[in-house]
C-alpha positions in Angstrom: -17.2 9.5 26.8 -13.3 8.2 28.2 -11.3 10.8 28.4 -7.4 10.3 28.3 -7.4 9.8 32.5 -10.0 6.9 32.0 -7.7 5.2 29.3 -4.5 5.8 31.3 -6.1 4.2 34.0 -7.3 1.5 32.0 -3.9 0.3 30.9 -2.6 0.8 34.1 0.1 3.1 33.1 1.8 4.0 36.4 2.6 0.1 36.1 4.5 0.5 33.1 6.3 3.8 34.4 7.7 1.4 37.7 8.4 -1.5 35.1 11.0 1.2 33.0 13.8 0.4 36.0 14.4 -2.9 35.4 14.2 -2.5 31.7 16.7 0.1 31.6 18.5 -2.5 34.1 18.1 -4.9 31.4 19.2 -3.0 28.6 22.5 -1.7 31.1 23.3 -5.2 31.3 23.0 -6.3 27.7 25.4 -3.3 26.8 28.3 -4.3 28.8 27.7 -7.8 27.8 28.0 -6.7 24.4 30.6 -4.0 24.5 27.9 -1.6 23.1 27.5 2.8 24.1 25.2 4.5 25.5 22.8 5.5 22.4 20.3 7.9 23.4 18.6 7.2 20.4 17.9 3.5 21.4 17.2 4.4 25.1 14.3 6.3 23.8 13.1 3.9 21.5 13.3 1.1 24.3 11.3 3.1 26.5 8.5 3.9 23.7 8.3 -0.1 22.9 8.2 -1.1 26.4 5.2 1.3 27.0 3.3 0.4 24.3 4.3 -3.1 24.5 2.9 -3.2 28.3 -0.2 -1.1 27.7 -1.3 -3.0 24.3 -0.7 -6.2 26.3 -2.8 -4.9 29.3 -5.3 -2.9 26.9 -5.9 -6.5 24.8 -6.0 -8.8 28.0 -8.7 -6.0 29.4 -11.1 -6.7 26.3 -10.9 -10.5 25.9 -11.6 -10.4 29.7 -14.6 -7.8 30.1 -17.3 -10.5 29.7 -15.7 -12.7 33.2 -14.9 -9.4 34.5 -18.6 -8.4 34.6 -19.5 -11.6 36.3 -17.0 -11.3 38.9 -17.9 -8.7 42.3 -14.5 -7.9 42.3 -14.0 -7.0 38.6 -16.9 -5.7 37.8 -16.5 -2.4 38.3 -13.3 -2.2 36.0 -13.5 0.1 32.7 -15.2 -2.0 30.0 -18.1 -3.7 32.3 -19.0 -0.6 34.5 -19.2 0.7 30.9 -16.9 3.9 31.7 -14.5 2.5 28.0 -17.1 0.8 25.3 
């Protein structure tokens, strides 16, 4: 059975924790250029859709992908064909 390390690992979460810089850079940018405040309200929500965004994206491209990945030496010990996430 996956357990919550197995799925974290499987989305590649640390890769959307060192993506939240430049979105945060993004978003600083986009308020100056729009004469906006800080909101913390929004700065939460931005960080909530940009996770989920980035681990539905890399959750999804994992699944569509698990039949080549099973082919493939060098994928095919990844989550879905190793058989550690059904």
């Amino acid at each position: 059975m996956a357990t919550t390390k197995d799925f974290l690992n499987f989305v590649r979460f640390e890769h959307s924790i060192f993506a939240l810089p430049f979105i945060y850079a993004g978003m600083l940018i986009a308020m100056r250029a729009e004469n906006f405040d800080f909101d913390a309200l929004k700065f939460i929500l931005l960080t909530i859709a940009a996770i989920s965004a980035r681990s539905t994206a890399m959750a999804l491209n994992r699944i569509i992908d698990a039949n080549i990945d099973a082919l493939n030496l060098r994928t095919a010990d990844r989550h879905i064909p190793s058989g550690i996430i059904k």
